[in-house]
N, C-alpha and C positions, 0 to 999 in steps of 0.2 A: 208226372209232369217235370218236366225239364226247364229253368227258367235262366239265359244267358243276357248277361247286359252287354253290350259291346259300347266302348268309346267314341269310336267310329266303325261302320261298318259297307260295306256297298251293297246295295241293293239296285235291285235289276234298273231301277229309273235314278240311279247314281248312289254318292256315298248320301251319309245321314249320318247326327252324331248323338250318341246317347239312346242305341236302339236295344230293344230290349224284344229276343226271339224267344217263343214258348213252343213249347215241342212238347206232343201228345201221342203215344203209338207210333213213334219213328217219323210221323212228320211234321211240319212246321204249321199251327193253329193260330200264331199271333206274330205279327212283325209292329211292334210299334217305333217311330224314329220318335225324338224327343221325350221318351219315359221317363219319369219322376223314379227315380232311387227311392223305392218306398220300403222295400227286405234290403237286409244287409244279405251281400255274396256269400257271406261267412255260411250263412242259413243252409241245409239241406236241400240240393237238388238246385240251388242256385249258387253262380259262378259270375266275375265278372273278368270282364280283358280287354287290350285295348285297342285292337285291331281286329274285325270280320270278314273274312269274306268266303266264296262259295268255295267248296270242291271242284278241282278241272275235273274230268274225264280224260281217261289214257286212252284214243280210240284203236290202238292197233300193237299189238304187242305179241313176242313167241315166247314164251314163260321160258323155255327149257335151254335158250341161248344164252341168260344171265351167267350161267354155269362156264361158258367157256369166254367172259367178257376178257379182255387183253394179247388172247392167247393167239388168236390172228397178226401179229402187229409186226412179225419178222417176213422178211421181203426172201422171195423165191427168184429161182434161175433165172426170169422172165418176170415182165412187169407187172405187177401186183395189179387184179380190178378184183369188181365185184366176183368174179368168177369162182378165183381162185380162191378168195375168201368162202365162198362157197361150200366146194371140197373140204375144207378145214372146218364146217359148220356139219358137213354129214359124218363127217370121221366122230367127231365129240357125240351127234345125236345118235349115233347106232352104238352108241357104247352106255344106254341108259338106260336101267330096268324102273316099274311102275313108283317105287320106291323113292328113287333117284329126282325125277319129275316133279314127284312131288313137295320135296324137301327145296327142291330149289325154285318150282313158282313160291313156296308160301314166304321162301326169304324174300325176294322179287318182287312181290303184294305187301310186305311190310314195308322195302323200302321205298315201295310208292306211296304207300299212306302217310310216310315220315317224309315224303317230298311234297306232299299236300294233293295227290292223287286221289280220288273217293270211287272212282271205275273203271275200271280194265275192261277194256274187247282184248280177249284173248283169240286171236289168229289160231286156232291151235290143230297143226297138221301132223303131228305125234302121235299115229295111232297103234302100229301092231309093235310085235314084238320083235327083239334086234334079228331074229333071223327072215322076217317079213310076214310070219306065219300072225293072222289072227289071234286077239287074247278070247280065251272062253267067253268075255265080254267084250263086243268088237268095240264098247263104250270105255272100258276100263282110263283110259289114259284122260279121255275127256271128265271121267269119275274122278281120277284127281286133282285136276285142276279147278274142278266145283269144290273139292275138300280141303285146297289149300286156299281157294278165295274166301272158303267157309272160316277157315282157321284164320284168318288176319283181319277180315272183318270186310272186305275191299268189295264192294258191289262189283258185282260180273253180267258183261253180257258175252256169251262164249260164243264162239263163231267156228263150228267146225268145219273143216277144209277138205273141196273137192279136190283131189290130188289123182290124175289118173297117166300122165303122158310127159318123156322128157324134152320136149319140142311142141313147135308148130310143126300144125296137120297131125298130129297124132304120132309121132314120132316115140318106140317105146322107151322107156325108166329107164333109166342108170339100175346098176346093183347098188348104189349110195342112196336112194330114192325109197328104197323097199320098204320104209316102214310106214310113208305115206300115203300108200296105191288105196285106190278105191276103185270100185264100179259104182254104176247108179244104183241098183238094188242096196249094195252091201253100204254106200251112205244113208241110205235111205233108214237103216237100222243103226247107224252112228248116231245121226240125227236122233231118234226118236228116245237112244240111251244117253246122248246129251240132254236131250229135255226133261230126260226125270231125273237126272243128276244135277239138276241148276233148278230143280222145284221146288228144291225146300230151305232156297236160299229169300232174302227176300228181296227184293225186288228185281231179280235174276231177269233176264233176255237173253233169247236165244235167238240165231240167225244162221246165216249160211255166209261160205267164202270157196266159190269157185277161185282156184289159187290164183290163175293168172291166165291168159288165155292159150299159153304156149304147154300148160300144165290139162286144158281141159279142151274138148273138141266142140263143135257148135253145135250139133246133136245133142250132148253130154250135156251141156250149158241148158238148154231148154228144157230137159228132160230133171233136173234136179232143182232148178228154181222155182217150182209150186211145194217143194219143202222148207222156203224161208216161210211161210206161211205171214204174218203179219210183222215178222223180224226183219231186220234190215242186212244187204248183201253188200259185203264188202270184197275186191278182187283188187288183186298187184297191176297196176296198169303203167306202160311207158319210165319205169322205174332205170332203164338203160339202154343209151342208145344202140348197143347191140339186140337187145329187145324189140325197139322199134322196125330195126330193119331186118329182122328175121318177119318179124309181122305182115310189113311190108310185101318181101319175096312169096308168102303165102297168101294173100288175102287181097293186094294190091291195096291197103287201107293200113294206117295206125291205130296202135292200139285201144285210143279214147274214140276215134272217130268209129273205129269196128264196133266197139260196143254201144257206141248213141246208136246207131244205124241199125244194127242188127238184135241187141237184147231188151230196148225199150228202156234204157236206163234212168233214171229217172228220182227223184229224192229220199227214196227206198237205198239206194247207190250210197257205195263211198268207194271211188277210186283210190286207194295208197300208192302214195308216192308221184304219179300224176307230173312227173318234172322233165319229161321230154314232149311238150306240145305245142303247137302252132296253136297263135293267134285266134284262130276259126276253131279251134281243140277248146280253149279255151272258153271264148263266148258261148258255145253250144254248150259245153258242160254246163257251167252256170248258169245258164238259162232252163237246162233239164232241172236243177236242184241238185244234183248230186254231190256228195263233200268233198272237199280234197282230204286224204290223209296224210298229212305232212308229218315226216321225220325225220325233223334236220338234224339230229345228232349220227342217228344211224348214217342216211343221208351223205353224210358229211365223212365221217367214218369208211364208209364204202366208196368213195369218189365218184356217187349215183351222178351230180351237177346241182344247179340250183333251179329251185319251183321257180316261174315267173308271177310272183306274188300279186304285184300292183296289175297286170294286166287280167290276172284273175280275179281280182277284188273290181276293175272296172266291169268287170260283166257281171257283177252281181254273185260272182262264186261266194260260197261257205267252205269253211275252212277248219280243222281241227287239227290236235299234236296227239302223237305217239311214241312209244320209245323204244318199239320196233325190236333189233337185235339184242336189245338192252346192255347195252357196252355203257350206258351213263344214265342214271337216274335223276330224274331235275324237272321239275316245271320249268322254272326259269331258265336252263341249261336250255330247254327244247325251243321257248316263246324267244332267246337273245340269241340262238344259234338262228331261226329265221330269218332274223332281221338282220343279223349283222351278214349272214350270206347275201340278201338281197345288197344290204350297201356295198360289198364288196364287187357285186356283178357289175354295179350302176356307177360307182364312184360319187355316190351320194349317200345323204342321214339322211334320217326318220322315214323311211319309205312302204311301211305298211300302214301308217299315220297322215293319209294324206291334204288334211285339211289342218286349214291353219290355226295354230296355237292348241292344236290334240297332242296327248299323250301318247308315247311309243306302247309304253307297256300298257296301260289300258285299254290301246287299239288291239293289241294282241292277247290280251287277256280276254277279252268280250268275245272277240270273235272265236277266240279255242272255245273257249267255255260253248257257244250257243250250239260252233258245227260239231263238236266232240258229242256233246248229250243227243243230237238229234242224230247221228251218224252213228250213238251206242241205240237207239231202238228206246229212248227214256219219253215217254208221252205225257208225264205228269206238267207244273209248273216248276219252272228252272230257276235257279240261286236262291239268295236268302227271301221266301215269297212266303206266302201261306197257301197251305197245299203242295208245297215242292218236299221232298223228300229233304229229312234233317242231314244235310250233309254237308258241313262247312270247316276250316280250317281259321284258327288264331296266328297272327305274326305277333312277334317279340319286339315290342318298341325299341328296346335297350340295341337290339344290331345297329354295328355303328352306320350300316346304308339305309336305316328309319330314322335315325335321330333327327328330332326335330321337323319332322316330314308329315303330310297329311295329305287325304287323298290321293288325287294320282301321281300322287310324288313318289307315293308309300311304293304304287305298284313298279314307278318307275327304275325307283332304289333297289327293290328286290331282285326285278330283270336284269338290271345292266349292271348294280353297283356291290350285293350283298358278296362277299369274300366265304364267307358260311350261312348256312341255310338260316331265314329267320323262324321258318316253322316253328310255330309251339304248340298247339293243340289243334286235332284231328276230332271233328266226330262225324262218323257215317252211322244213321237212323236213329240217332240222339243219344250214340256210345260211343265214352270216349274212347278212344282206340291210340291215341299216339297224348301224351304230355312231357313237356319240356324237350320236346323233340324226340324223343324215345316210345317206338311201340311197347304195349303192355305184355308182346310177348317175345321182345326180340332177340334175348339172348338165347332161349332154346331154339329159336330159328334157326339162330346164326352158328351154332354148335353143330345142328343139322347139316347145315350145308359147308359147314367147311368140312363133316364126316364124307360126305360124299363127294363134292369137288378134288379132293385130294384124293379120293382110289382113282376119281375117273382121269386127272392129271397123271398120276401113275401108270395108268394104264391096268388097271386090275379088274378084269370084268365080272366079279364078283355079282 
Protein backbone atom coordinates (compact mmCIF):
# COMPACT_ATOMS: atom_id res chain seq x y z
CA UNK A 1 0.00 0.00 0.00
CA UNK A 2 1.10 3.20 -1.11
CA UNK A 3 -0.47 6.16 0.94
CA UNK A 4 0.27 9.88 -0.63
CA UNK A 5 -1.19 13.15 0.98
CA UNK A 6 -1.21 15.96 -1.55
CA UNK A 7 -1.82 19.83 -0.32
CA UNK A 8 -3.72 20.28 -3.15
CA UNK A 9 -4.20 18.16 -5.88
CA UNK A 10 -6.63 18.06 -9.31
CA UNK A 11 -9.01 15.72 -9.72
CA UNK A 12 -10.80 14.80 -12.65
CA UNK A 13 -14.10 17.26 -11.21
CA UNK A 14 -11.30 19.98 -10.35
CA UNK A 15 -8.65 20.60 -7.70
CA UNK A 16 -9.35 19.52 -3.86
CA UNK A 17 -7.26 20.38 -0.96
CA UNK A 18 -5.83 17.96 1.59
CA UNK A 19 -6.33 14.76 -0.76
CA UNK A 20 -5.09 11.94 0.37
CA UNK A 21 -4.49 8.88 -2.72
CA UNK A 22 -4.08 5.03 -1.79
CA UNK A 23 -2.60 2.87 -4.21
CA UNK A 24 -2.92 -1.03 -4.16
CA UNK A 25 -1.16 -3.19 -7.06
CA UNK A 26 -0.27 -0.14 -9.22
CA UNK A 27 -3.72 1.41 -8.97
CA UNK A 28 -5.53 4.05 -7.31
CA UNK A 29 -8.25 2.21 -4.54
CA UNK A 30 -8.84 5.54 -2.64
CA UNK A 31 -9.10 9.38 -3.59
CA UNK A 32 -10.11 11.07 -0.50
CA UNK A 33 -10.27 15.29 -0.69
CA UNK A 34 -10.37 16.77 2.79
CA UNK A 35 -8.33 13.71 4.67
CA UNK A 36 -7.47 14.20 8.24
CA UNK A 37 -3.61 13.91 8.73
CA UNK A 38 -3.94 10.89 10.85
CA UNK A 39 0.18 8.95 9.85
CA UNK A 40 2.80 11.20 9.92
CA UNK A 41 4.50 11.18 6.07
CA UNK A 42 7.60 10.34 7.81
CA UNK A 43 5.75 6.64 8.35
CA UNK A 44 6.65 3.91 5.70
CA UNK A 45 5.06 3.77 2.51
CA UNK A 46 3.57 7.31 3.15
CA UNK A 47 4.79 10.61 1.74
CA UNK A 48 3.39 14.02 1.70
CA UNK A 49 3.68 17.02 -1.18
CA UNK A 50 2.24 19.93 -2.16
CA UNK A 51 1.08 19.81 -5.33
CA UNK A 52 -0.83 16.58 -7.48
CA UNK A 53 -1.65 16.13 -10.38
CA UNK A 54 -2.13 13.39 -13.25
CA UNK A 55 0.46 12.05 -15.64
CA UNK A 56 0.10 13.64 -19.61
CA UNK A 57 0.46 10.96 -22.07
CA UNK A 58 3.10 11.66 -25.05
CA UNK A 59 0.74 10.41 -27.93
CA UNK A 60 3.23 10.41 -30.72
CA UNK A 61 6.72 10.07 -30.57
CA UNK A 62 10.06 8.51 -32.92
CA UNK A 63 12.28 7.33 -29.91
CA UNK A 64 15.52 7.05 -32.40
CA UNK A 65 15.28 10.99 -33.60
CA UNK A 66 16.19 12.29 -29.92
CA UNK A 67 19.70 11.13 -31.00
CA UNK A 68 20.16 13.57 -33.80
CA UNK A 69 18.15 16.65 -31.75
CA UNK A 70 19.94 20.08 -33.12
CA UNK A 71 21.86 18.54 -35.80
CA UNK A 72 19.37 19.70 -38.55
CA UNK A 73 19.58 23.45 -37.72
CA UNK A 74 22.31 24.60 -40.60
CA UNK A 75 20.57 26.04 -43.57
CA UNK A 76 21.53 24.31 -47.14
CA UNK A 77 21.84 25.76 -50.86
CA UNK A 78 18.15 26.13 -51.14
CA UNK A 79 15.60 26.87 -48.57
CA UNK A 80 15.25 24.77 -45.74
CA UNK A 81 11.33 22.81 -45.23
CA UNK A 82 10.37 19.83 -43.88
CA UNK A 83 12.00 17.90 -46.69
CA UNK A 84 15.20 18.65 -46.43
CA UNK A 85 15.24 18.11 -42.94
CA UNK A 86 14.06 14.94 -43.87
CA UNK A 87 17.07 13.60 -45.74
CA UNK A 88 19.15 14.63 -42.60
CA UNK A 89 16.84 12.44 -40.39
CA UNK A 90 17.51 9.23 -42.87
CA UNK A 91 21.31 9.81 -43.03
CA UNK A 92 21.52 9.69 -38.87
CA UNK A 93 18.61 6.72 -38.91
CA UNK A 94 20.63 4.32 -41.24
CA UNK A 95 23.54 4.69 -39.35
CA UNK A 96 21.90 2.83 -36.05
CA UNK A 97 22.41 -0.69 -34.96
CA UNK A 98 19.75 -2.57 -32.30
CA UNK A 99 22.10 -1.29 -29.62
CA UNK A 100 22.08 2.20 -30.53
CA UNK A 101 18.03 2.37 -30.42
CA UNK A 102 18.08 1.34 -27.68
CA UNK A 103 20.26 3.36 -25.59
CA UNK A 104 18.83 6.46 -26.88
CA UNK A 105 14.73 5.66 -26.61
CA UNK A 106 15.61 4.70 -22.84
CA UNK A 107 17.53 8.30 -22.37
CA UNK A 108 14.33 9.85 -24.27
CA UNK A 109 11.70 7.72 -21.78
CA UNK A 110 13.63 9.18 -18.82
CA UNK A 111 13.47 12.50 -19.85
CA UNK A 112 9.93 12.40 -20.34
CA UNK A 113 9.19 10.90 -17.06
CA UNK A 114 11.53 13.91 -15.62
CA UNK A 115 9.21 16.23 -17.86
CA UNK A 116 6.13 14.75 -16.15
CA UNK A 117 5.30 12.39 -19.16
CA UNK A 118 3.81 8.81 -17.74
CA UNK A 119 3.09 7.29 -21.62
CA UNK A 120 4.62 7.26 -24.83
CA UNK A 121 2.96 6.02 -28.33
CA UNK A 122 5.92 5.22 -29.89
CA UNK A 123 5.37 5.81 -33.66
CA UNK A 124 7.97 3.36 -34.30
CA UNK A 125 9.00 2.74 -38.15
CA UNK A 126 12.78 1.51 -37.38
CA UNK A 127 12.59 -1.81 -38.32
CA UNK A 128 15.32 -3.75 -40.45
CA UNK A 129 18.86 -3.52 -40.48
CA UNK A 130 21.02 -0.55 -41.94
CA UNK A 131 21.46 -2.45 -45.21
CA UNK A 132 17.46 -3.05 -45.51
CA UNK A 133 17.92 -6.66 -45.09
CA UNK A 134 15.49 -8.09 -42.17
CA UNK A 135 16.72 -8.86 -38.54
CA UNK A 136 16.47 -12.72 -37.59
CA UNK A 137 13.74 -11.12 -35.64
CA UNK A 138 11.71 -8.90 -38.04
CA UNK A 139 10.33 -7.64 -34.25
CA UNK A 140 13.89 -6.93 -32.92
CA UNK A 141 13.94 -3.22 -33.09
CA UNK A 142 10.18 -2.94 -31.80
CA UNK A 143 11.95 -5.53 -28.84
CA UNK A 144 13.90 -2.62 -28.05
CA UNK A 145 11.86 -0.06 -27.51
CA UNK A 146 9.53 -2.44 -25.24
CA UNK A 147 13.09 -2.86 -23.24
CA UNK A 148 13.78 0.62 -22.99
CA UNK A 149 10.18 1.68 -22.04
CA UNK A 150 10.68 -1.51 -19.71
CA UNK A 151 13.95 0.09 -18.19
CA UNK A 152 12.70 3.80 -17.42
CA UNK A 153 9.54 2.65 -16.13
CA UNK A 154 7.36 4.94 -18.82
CA UNK A 155 3.98 3.10 -19.92
CA UNK A 156 3.96 2.21 -23.71
CA UNK A 157 1.53 1.96 -26.16
CA UNK A 158 3.82 0.92 -29.21
CA UNK A 159 2.42 1.54 -32.65
CA UNK A 160 4.29 -0.25 -35.21
CA UNK A 161 4.40 1.42 -38.65
CA UNK A 162 3.04 0.35 -42.10
CA UNK A 163 5.86 1.81 -44.19
CA UNK A 164 5.60 0.33 -47.78
CA UNK A 165 5.89 3.45 -50.67
CA UNK A 166 7.80 6.81 -51.20
CA UNK A 167 4.83 8.65 -52.75
CA UNK A 168 1.33 8.77 -53.70
CA UNK A 169 -0.16 5.99 -55.79
CA UNK A 170 2.45 3.72 -54.77
CA UNK A 171 5.30 5.29 -55.92
CA UNK A 172 8.58 3.18 -55.07
CA UNK A 173 11.08 3.98 -51.61
CA UNK A 174 14.05 5.99 -51.79
CA UNK A 175 17.34 3.95 -50.89
CA UNK A 176 17.08 6.43 -47.46
CA UNK A 177 13.69 4.67 -46.71
CA UNK A 178 15.01 0.88 -46.71
CA UNK A 179 14.96 0.30 -43.24
CA UNK A 180 11.30 1.03 -43.00
CA UNK A 181 9.68 -1.16 -46.03
CA UNK A 182 7.18 -3.65 -45.15
CA UNK A 183 4.49 -5.73 -46.96
CA UNK A 184 1.36 -6.77 -45.55
CA UNK A 185 2.26 -10.27 -44.79
CA UNK A 186 5.82 -9.32 -43.32
CA UNK A 187 3.76 -6.48 -40.81
CA UNK A 188 1.58 -8.84 -40.10
CA UNK A 189 4.62 -10.79 -38.20
CA UNK A 190 6.07 -7.22 -36.88
CA UNK A 191 2.93 -6.89 -35.36
CA UNK A 192 2.42 -10.02 -33.76
CA UNK A 193 6.51 -9.68 -32.42
CA UNK A 194 5.37 -6.30 -31.04
CA UNK A 195 2.79 -7.82 -29.04
CA UNK A 196 4.81 -10.13 -27.18
CA UNK A 197 7.49 -7.62 -26.65
CA UNK A 198 5.01 -5.02 -24.89
CA UNK A 199 3.39 -8.18 -22.91
CA UNK A 200 5.18 -8.28 -20.16
CA UNK A 201 5.11 -4.74 -19.71
CA UNK A 202 2.26 -3.52 -17.61
CA UNK A 203 -0.28 -2.07 -18.88
CA UNK A 204 1.35 -1.98 -22.38
CA UNK A 205 -0.99 -1.21 -25.75
CA UNK A 206 -0.42 -2.07 -28.86
CA UNK A 207 -1.85 -0.61 -32.23
CA UNK A 208 -1.05 0.02 -35.57
CA UNK A 209 0.22 3.21 -37.69
CA UNK A 210 -0.15 3.09 -41.46
CA UNK A 211 2.60 6.01 -41.90
CA UNK A 212 0.83 8.34 -43.88
CA UNK A 213 -1.12 7.90 -46.84
CA UNK A 214 1.66 8.78 -49.47
CA UNK A 215 3.73 6.01 -47.61
CA UNK A 216 0.86 3.29 -47.85
CA UNK A 217 -1.75 2.42 -50.93
CA UNK A 218 -5.57 2.07 -50.29
CA UNK A 219 -5.51 -1.74 -50.91
CA UNK A 220 -2.50 -1.84 -48.38
CA UNK A 221 -4.57 0.27 -45.88
CA UNK A 222 -7.61 -2.14 -45.61
CA UNK A 223 -5.71 -5.01 -45.83
CA UNK A 224 -3.61 -4.29 -42.55
CA UNK A 225 -6.25 -2.61 -40.32
CA UNK A 226 -7.92 -5.82 -38.98
CA UNK A 227 -4.28 -6.16 -37.18
CA UNK A 228 -4.94 -2.95 -34.89
CA UNK A 229 -7.35 -5.47 -33.47
CA UNK A 230 -9.00 -3.47 -30.45
CA UNK A 231 -5.82 -0.87 -30.48
CA UNK A 232 -5.95 2.39 -31.61
CA UNK A 233 -4.68 3.61 -35.35
CA UNK A 234 -2.67 6.44 -35.69
CA UNK A 235 -1.37 7.90 -39.43
CA UNK A 236 0.57 11.25 -40.45
CA UNK A 237 -2.25 13.24 -42.06
CA UNK A 238 -1.92 16.90 -43.95
CA UNK A 239 1.18 17.59 -41.85
CA UNK A 240 2.38 19.80 -45.31
CA UNK A 241 1.09 21.59 -47.66
CA UNK A 242 3.16 19.89 -50.28
CA UNK A 243 1.52 16.78 -48.80
CA UNK A 244 -1.78 18.07 -49.42
CA UNK A 245 -1.42 18.76 -52.91
CA UNK A 246 0.36 15.73 -53.97
CA UNK A 247 -2.76 14.07 -52.35
CA UNK A 248 -4.86 16.12 -54.19
CA UNK A 249 -3.25 15.36 -57.87
CA UNK A 250 -3.78 11.62 -56.89
CA UNK A 251 -7.06 11.05 -55.40
CA UNK A 252 -8.70 14.44 -56.22
CA UNK A 253 -9.39 14.67 -52.12
CA UNK A 254 -7.23 15.91 -49.04
CA UNK A 255 -5.81 13.95 -46.99
CA UNK A 256 -8.41 14.18 -43.75
CA UNK A 257 -11.19 14.26 -46.11
CA UNK A 258 -9.59 10.90 -48.13
CA UNK A 259 -9.56 9.13 -44.94
CA UNK A 260 -13.19 10.18 -43.35
CA UNK A 261 -14.48 8.91 -46.71
CA UNK A 262 -12.66 6.11 -47.61
CA UNK A 263 -11.27 4.16 -44.19
CA UNK A 264 -14.14 4.74 -41.91
CA UNK A 265 -12.12 6.76 -39.53
CA UNK A 266 -13.52 7.22 -36.59
CA UNK A 267 -12.42 7.50 -32.66
CA UNK A 268 -10.28 4.38 -32.93
CA UNK A 269 -8.21 7.42 -35.17
CA UNK A 270 -5.66 9.70 -34.26
CA UNK A 271 -4.56 11.91 -37.16
CA UNK A 272 -0.91 13.51 -36.26
CA UNK A 273 -0.42 16.64 -37.01
CA UNK A 274 -3.77 17.41 -38.79
CA UNK A 275 -2.59 21.29 -39.63
CA UNK A 276 -3.53 21.80 -43.23
CA UNK A 277 -7.42 21.58 -43.28
CA UNK A 278 -10.41 23.24 -44.36
CA UNK A 279 -13.24 24.13 -42.08
CA UNK A 280 -15.52 21.12 -43.52
CA UNK A 281 -11.84 18.84 -42.47
CA UNK A 282 -12.31 20.00 -39.65
CA UNK A 283 -16.10 19.74 -38.39
CA UNK A 284 -16.24 16.06 -39.79
CA UNK A 285 -13.18 14.92 -37.98
CA UNK A 286 -14.54 15.97 -34.89
CA UNK A 287 -17.68 14.75 -35.37
CA UNK A 288 -16.14 11.15 -36.32
CA UNK A 289 -14.14 11.24 -32.87
CA UNK A 290 -10.96 11.09 -34.13
CA UNK A 291 -7.99 12.99 -32.10
CA UNK A 292 -5.79 15.49 -33.30
CA UNK A 293 -2.08 14.72 -32.66
CA UNK A 294 -0.63 17.84 -32.15
CA UNK A 295 3.17 18.74 -32.14
CA UNK A 296 3.73 22.01 -31.80
CA UNK A 297 7.40 21.91 -31.01
CA UNK A 298 8.22 19.57 -33.62
CA UNK A 299 5.57 21.50 -35.50
CA UNK A 300 7.15 24.54 -35.10
CA UNK A 301 10.77 23.17 -35.60
CA UNK A 302 9.90 21.83 -39.04
CA UNK A 303 7.90 24.92 -40.39
CA UNK A 304 4.73 22.26 -40.73
CA UNK A 305 2.24 25.90 -39.99
CA UNK A 306 -0.23 26.23 -37.30
CA UNK A 307 -3.26 23.57 -36.16
CA UNK A 308 -6.48 25.67 -36.51
CA UNK A 309 -7.18 25.03 -32.72
CA UNK A 310 -10.44 27.11 -31.87
CA UNK A 311 -12.04 25.97 -35.05
CA UNK A 312 -11.31 22.49 -34.01
CA UNK A 313 -12.32 22.79 -30.57
CA UNK A 314 -15.79 24.36 -32.04
CA UNK A 315 -16.64 21.12 -33.60
CA UNK A 316 -16.27 19.17 -30.81
CA UNK A 317 -12.64 17.92 -31.89
CA UNK A 318 -10.21 16.07 -29.04
CA UNK A 319 -7.13 16.90 -28.90
CA UNK A 320 -3.66 15.65 -27.50
CA UNK A 321 0.50 16.60 -27.57
CA UNK A 322 3.48 14.73 -28.71
CA UNK A 323 6.95 15.43 -28.97
CA UNK A 324 7.23 13.83 -32.28
CA UNK A 325 11.06 14.47 -33.58
CA UNK A 326 11.96 14.99 -30.13
CA UNK A 327 14.22 17.99 -30.72
CA UNK A 328 12.58 19.46 -27.12
CA UNK A 329 11.37 17.63 -24.16
CA UNK A 330 8.59 19.61 -22.20
CA UNK A 331 4.86 19.27 -21.29
CA UNK A 332 4.63 22.65 -20.89
CA UNK A 333 7.06 23.50 -23.84
CA UNK A 334 4.41 21.31 -26.13
CA UNK A 335 0.76 22.87 -24.09
CA UNK A 336 2.52 26.99 -24.45
CA UNK A 337 4.15 26.23 -27.97
CA UNK A 338 0.09 25.49 -28.90
CA UNK A 339 -1.12 28.35 -27.64
CA UNK A 340 1.07 30.90 -28.15
CA UNK A 341 1.27 29.64 -32.24
CA UNK A 342 -2.56 30.03 -32.22
CA UNK A 343 -2.07 33.75 -30.82
CA UNK A 344 0.42 34.46 -33.13
CA UNK A 345 -1.85 33.38 -36.20
CA UNK A 346 -4.87 35.37 -34.61
CA UNK A 347 -3.24 38.37 -33.02
CA UNK A 348 -5.07 37.50 -30.10
CA UNK A 349 -4.60 35.81 -26.10
CA UNK A 350 -6.14 32.97 -24.47
CA UNK A 351 -7.38 31.22 -27.48
CA UNK A 352 -7.76 27.58 -26.67
CA UNK A 353 -9.64 29.06 -23.41
CA UNK A 354 -12.64 30.17 -24.87
CA UNK A 355 -15.00 30.98 -22.19
CA UNK A 356 -14.88 33.67 -20.03
CA UNK A 357 -12.72 33.89 -16.95
CA UNK A 358 -10.97 30.00 -17.82
CA UNK A 359 -7.67 29.07 -17.47
CA UNK A 360 -5.11 29.01 -20.47
CA UNK A 361 -3.21 26.28 -18.99
CA UNK A 362 -6.00 24.26 -17.51
CA UNK A 363 -7.91 24.42 -20.87
CA UNK A 364 -4.88 22.90 -22.25
CA UNK A 365 -4.00 20.65 -19.85
CA UNK A 366 -7.51 18.89 -19.63
CA UNK A 367 -7.89 18.52 -22.98
CA UNK A 368 -4.01 16.91 -23.76
CA UNK A 369 -4.59 14.79 -20.70
CA UNK A 370 -8.42 13.26 -21.96
CA UNK A 371 -7.37 13.04 -26.07
CA UNK A 372 -3.61 11.92 -25.25
CA UNK A 373 -5.05 8.68 -22.92
CA UNK A 374 -7.85 8.03 -25.26
CA UNK A 375 -5.73 8.39 -28.60
CA UNK A 376 -2.94 6.01 -26.42
CA UNK A 377 -5.59 2.95 -26.47
CA UNK A 378 -5.97 3.54 -22.18
CA UNK A 379 -9.70 2.23 -21.41
CA UNK A 380 -9.32 2.27 -17.69
CA UNK A 381 -10.57 5.54 -15.39
CA UNK A 382 -8.32 8.70 -16.18
CA UNK A 383 -6.35 11.10 -13.50
CA UNK A 384 -6.07 11.03 -10.01
CA UNK A 385 -9.65 8.60 -9.73
CA UNK A 386 -10.12 5.31 -8.21
CA UNK A 387 -9.55 2.62 -10.66
CA UNK A 388 -7.25 4.70 -12.84
CA UNK A 389 -3.88 3.60 -13.09
CA UNK A 390 -1.36 5.10 -10.24
CA UNK A 391 0.25 7.42 -12.34
CA UNK A 392 0.85 11.03 -11.34
CA UNK A 393 3.40 13.59 -11.09
CA UNK A 394 4.29 16.29 -7.71
CA UNK A 395 5.26 20.08 -8.68
CA UNK A 396 7.77 21.99 -6.48
CA UNK A 397 6.04 24.81 -4.59
CA UNK A 398 9.31 26.62 -3.96
CA UNK A 399 9.67 27.38 -8.28
CA UNK A 400 9.57 30.94 -8.35
CA UNK A 401 6.45 30.57 -11.27
CA UNK A 402 4.18 28.63 -8.05
CA UNK A 403 4.94 30.83 -5.42
CA UNK A 404 2.17 31.74 -3.75
CA UNK A 405 -0.17 30.16 -6.47
CA UNK A 406 -3.09 27.77 -6.28
CA UNK A 407 -5.06 25.95 -8.53
CA UNK A 408 -5.16 26.92 -11.84
CA UNK A 409 -2.83 29.51 -11.27
CA UNK A 410 -0.34 26.52 -10.37
CA UNK A 411 -1.05 25.18 -13.94
CA UNK A 412 -1.03 28.44 -15.48
CA UNK A 413 2.57 29.34 -13.94
CA UNK A 414 3.96 26.14 -15.14
CA UNK A 415 2.83 26.64 -18.92
CA UNK A 416 3.72 30.07 -19.51
CA UNK A 417 5.80 31.23 -16.54
CA UNK A 418 8.26 28.41 -15.05
CA UNK A 419 12.00 29.39 -16.41
CA UNK A 420 12.93 25.60 -15.10
CA UNK A 421 10.96 22.64 -14.77
CA UNK A 422 8.84 22.52 -11.47
CA UNK A 423 8.69 18.73 -11.67
CA UNK A 424 9.59 16.89 -8.49
CA UNK A 425 8.21 13.56 -8.20
CA UNK A 426 6.99 11.04 -10.84
CA UNK A 427 5.22 7.74 -10.09
CA UNK A 428 3.96 5.50 -12.94
CA UNK A 429 1.90 2.11 -11.11
CA UNK A 430 2.70 3.61 -7.69
CA UNK A 431 6.70 3.68 -8.34
CA UNK A 432 8.55 6.24 -7.94
CA UNK A 433 10.45 6.71 -10.80
CA UNK A 434 11.74 10.36 -10.91
CA UNK A 435 12.43 12.50 -7.30
CA UNK A 436 13.69 16.04 -6.98
CA UNK A 437 13.48 16.06 -10.49
CA UNK A 438 16.00 13.25 -11.24
CA UNK A 439 15.21 9.68 -12.64
CA UNK A 440 16.35 6.97 -10.44
CA UNK A 441 18.29 5.75 -13.30
CA UNK A 442 19.63 8.63 -15.16
CA UNK A 443 23.01 8.76 -15.02
CA UNK A 444 23.76 5.38 -16.52
CA UNK A 445 21.17 6.44 -19.31
CA UNK A 446 22.88 9.35 -20.02
CA UNK A 447 26.42 7.80 -20.10
CA UNK A 448 24.75 5.39 -22.56
CA UNK A 449 23.70 7.77 -24.83
CA UNK A 450 26.33 10.12 -24.98
CA UNK A 451 28.47 6.60 -25.84
CA UNK A 452 26.55 6.25 -28.77
CA UNK A 453 25.50 9.66 -29.92
CA UNK A 454 29.09 10.63 -30.19
CA UNK A 455 30.36 7.48 -32.76
CA UNK A 456 27.09 8.03 -34.64
CA UNK A 457 28.09 12.21 -34.77
CA UNK A 458 31.50 10.97 -35.82
CA UNK A 459 30.50 8.98 -38.17
CA UNK A 460 31.77 5.43 -37.04
CA UNK A 461 29.58 2.81 -38.04
CA UNK A 462 30.70 0.53 -35.54
Amino acid sequence: MLDLLFDQALLPDGWAADVRVRVRDDMIVEVQPAAPCTVSPETAGHERHAIGLPGMPNLHSHAFQRGMAGLAEVRGPSHDTFWTWREVMYRFALGMNPDDVEAVARQLYIEMLEAGFTRIGEFHYLHHDRDGRPYADPAELAVRIASAADASGIRLTLLPVFYAHGGFGGRPPTIGQRRFLSSPDSFACLVDGARRAAAALPGAVVGIAPHSLRAVTPDELLAILPLAGDGPIHIHAAEQVLEVEECVAWSGQRPVEWLLDHAAADGRWCFIHATHMTPSESRRMGQAGVVAGLCPITEANLGDGIFDGPGFASAGGRFGVGSDSNVLIGVSDELRQLEYAQRLGRRERNIMNRAEGASAGRALFDAALAGGLHALGTVSAAGIAVGAPADFVSLDPTNPALVGRSGDRLLDGWIFAARSSPVDCVWVAGKKLVSGGRHIAREDAARDFARVVGRLIAGDPA
